[in-house]
N, C-alpha and C positions, 0 to 999 in steps of 0.2 A: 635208498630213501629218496622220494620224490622231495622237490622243492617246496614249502609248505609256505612260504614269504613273499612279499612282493617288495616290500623298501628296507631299508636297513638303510639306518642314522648312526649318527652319537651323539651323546649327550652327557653334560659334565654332571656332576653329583658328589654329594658327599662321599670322602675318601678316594675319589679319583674321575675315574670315565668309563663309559659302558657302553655298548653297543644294545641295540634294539631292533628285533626286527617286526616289522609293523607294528611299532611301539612299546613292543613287551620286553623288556629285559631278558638278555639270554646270563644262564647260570653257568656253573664248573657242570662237570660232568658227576660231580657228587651234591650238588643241587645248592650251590653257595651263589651267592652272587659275584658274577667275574665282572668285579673290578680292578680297573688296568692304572697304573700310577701318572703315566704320558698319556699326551692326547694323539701324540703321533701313533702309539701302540694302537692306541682306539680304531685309530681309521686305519691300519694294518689291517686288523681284525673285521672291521665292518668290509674293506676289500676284499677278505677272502669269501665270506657270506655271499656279498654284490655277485662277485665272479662266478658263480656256481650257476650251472644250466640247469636244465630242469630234470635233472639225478644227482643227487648231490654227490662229489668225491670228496671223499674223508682226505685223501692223497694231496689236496690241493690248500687245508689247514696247515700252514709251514708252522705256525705262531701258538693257535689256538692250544695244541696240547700245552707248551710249554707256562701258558698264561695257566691253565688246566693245575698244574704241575707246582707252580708255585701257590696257588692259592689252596688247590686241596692236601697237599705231602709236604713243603717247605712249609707254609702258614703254619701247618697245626703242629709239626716236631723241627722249629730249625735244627738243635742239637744232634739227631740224627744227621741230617743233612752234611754239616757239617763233619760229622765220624768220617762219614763215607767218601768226603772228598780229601780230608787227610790220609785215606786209607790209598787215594792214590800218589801222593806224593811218596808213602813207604816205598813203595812198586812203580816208580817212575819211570817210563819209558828212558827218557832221556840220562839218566843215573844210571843206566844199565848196559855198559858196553862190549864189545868182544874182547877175545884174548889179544894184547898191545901187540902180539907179532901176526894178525891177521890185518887182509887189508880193507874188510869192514872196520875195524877198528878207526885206523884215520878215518876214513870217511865221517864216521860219527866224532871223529873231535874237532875235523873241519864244521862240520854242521850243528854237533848240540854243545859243543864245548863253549861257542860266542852265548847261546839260548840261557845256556843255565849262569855264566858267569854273568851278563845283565840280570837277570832274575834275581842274584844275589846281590848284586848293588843296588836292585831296584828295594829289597826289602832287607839287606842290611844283614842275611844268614850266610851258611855257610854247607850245601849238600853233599851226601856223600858219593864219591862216584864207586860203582862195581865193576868189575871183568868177572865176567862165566854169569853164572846161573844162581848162584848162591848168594842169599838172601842176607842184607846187611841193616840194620835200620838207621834211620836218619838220624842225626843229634836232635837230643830233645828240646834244645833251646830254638832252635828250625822251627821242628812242629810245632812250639808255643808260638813262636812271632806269624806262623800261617793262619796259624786256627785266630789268634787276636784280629790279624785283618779279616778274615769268614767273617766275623764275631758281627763286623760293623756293615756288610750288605746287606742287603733287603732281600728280600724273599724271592725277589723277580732276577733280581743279578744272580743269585745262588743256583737257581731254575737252570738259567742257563748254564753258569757255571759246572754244572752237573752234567748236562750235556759232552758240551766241549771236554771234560773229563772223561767220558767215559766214553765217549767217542775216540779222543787221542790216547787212550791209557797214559793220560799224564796231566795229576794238576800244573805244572810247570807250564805246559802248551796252554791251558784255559787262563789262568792268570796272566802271561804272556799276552792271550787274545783280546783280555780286558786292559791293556793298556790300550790309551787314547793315542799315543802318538802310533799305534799300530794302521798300516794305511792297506797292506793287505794281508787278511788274516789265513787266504790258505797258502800262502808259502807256511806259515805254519802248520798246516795243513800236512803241505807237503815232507816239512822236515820229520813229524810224529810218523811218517810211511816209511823215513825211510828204509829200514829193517826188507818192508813187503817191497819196496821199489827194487832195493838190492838185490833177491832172492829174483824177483821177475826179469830184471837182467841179466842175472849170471846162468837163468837154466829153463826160463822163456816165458811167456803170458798165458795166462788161461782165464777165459772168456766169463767163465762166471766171474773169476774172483775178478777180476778188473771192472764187472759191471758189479758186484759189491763197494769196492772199495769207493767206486764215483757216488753211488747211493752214498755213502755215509760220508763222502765230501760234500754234496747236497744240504746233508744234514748241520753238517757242519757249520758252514756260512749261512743254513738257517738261524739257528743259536748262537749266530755271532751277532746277526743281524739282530737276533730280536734280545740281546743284553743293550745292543745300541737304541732300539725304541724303548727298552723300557727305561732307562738311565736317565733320574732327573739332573 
């Protein structure tokens, strides 16, 4: 698609800030009005528009879907939203370890065992950890005090929150990311690989998957970034 704009602003309005380009308000992709909660998100969003030569690349919107995202799928069913991101705390990466006499196993209690033991002091539960493959579920008083905290973000945190989930297959790593005192969020990152780091290690690199995995680190400190713009 050619570039069809010349300026792009922002501008504050009721229920939040919006982007414009040569005045006219831009919408979701399902025809709502993408209003953005932060002003900083605003001018995010009006950056990426700005930055676009004269073809536009879809590739160069880090934000926009996600603003997308929460306004047309979180907005219209949080409850949904919510299922689907307790449905990765069942299937935690990090609650799922090797057999105790392999030596993937320490690795993963040097690396997830500090992640998930903060994570419990941070919200006061109690996860279950596995060995092998077989599937255990979490205590149910867990899943209440997660789903209670979900209960109380906004659309825009959840947006991302979703991301960061299904990117790490682990609520544990998203929640994690949305702590503030977090200063850099892909060691996180890096700790939800570990599993693919290990396997790359022990029996060598292959070029696709390695330019996969950097793609969805990308993606990743996108949706990190943009729970931090939109956070009032």
């Amino acid at each position: 698609m050619k570039r069809f704009y010349k300026d792009v602003s922002v501008e504050p309005t009721e229920g939040g800030y919006r982007v414009l380009l040569d005045g006219r308000p831009i919408k979701t992709q399902m025809g709502k009005p993408q209003l953005v909660p932060t002003e900083t998100l605003a001018h995010a969003l009006a950056a990426e528009w700005a930055e676009q030569d004269e073809e536009i690349d879809p590739r160069m919107f880090l934000f926009r879907d996600h603003v997308d995202f929460a306004i047309d799928i979180v907005g219209e069913n949080r409850d949904d939203t919510i299922v689907k991101l307790l449905a990765f705390a069942e299937t935690d990466t990090l609650c799922y370890r090797a057999d105790p006499d392999e030596p993937l196993y320490r690795r993963q209690q040097e690396d997830w065992e500090p992640l998930l033991c903060r994570l419990e002091d941070m919200y006061g539960v109690a996860f279950q950890r596995i060995s092998g493959v077989m599937h255990k579920s979490q205590p149910p008083e867990t899943i209440a005090t997660l789903k209670a905290h979900l209960e109380q973000l906004d659309a825009f945190a959840l947006a991302g929150m979703t991301a960061l989930a299904s990117l790490s297959a682990s609520l544990a790593i998203a929640l994690l990311a949305d702590d503030e005192a977090v200063n850099d969020p892909m060691l996180l990152w890096r700790d939800a690989n570990l599993e693919e780091e290990w396997q790359a290690h022990q029996w060598g690199r292959e070029e696709e998957a390695e330019e996969r995995r950097r793609k969805k680190g990308d993606e990743f400190s996108a949706a990190h970034t943009f729970m931090l713009l939109a956070r009032n």
